[in-house]
C-alpha positions in Angstrom: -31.4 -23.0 5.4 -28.9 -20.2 6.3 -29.0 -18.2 9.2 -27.9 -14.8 9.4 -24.1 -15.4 10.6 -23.8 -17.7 7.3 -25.2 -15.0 5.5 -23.0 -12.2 6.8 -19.7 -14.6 6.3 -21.0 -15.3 2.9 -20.7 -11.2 2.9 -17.9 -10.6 4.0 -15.8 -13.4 2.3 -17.2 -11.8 -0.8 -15.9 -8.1 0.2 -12.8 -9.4 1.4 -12.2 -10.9 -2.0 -13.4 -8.0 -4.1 -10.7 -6.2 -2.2 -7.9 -8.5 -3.3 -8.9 -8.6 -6.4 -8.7 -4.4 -6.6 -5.5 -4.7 -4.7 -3.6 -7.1 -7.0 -4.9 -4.9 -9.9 -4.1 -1.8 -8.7 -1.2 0.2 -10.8 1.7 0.7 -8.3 4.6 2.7 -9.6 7.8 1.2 -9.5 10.3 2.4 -7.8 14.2 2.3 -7.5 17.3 2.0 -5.1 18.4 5.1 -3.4 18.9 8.5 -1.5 15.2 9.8 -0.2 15.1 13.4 -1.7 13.3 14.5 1.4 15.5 12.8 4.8 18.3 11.4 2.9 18.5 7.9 4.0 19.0 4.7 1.5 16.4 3.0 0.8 15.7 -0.2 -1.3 12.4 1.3 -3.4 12.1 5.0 -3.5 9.0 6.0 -5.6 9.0 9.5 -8.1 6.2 12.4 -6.9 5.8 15.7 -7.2 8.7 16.4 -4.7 11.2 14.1 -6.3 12.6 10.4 -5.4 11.2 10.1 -1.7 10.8 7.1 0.7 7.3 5.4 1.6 7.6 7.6 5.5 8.2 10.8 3.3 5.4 10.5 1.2 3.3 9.2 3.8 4.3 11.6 6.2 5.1 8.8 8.5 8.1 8.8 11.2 10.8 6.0 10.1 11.5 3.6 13.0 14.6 3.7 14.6 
């Protein structure tokens, strides 16, 4: 018989892949080489919004590493 850590495991492994499985189905928009519209630096995949081409900081309102 199961006790209740194999029960929450069972849980969570079944969350963890429902998650996965939403992830790898999700629509992501693809994106393209370039100039951020917003800071101006290069980058490899820039993604279209409502403000133009702009990086994944920019839209995120992250600070870029330096």
């Amino acid at each position: 018989m199961a006790d209740h850590i194999d029960m929450a495991n069972e849980v969570a492994e079944a969350e963890a892949a429902r998650g996965i499985a939403a992830a790898q189905s999700a629509n992501h928009p693809v994106g393209i080489e370039g100039e951020c519209d917003q800071c101006g630096d290069h980058f490899t995949r820039l993604v279209k919004d409502h403000l133009g081409y702009r990086c994944g900081y920019c839209r995120d309102g992250r600070r870029k590493p330096r």
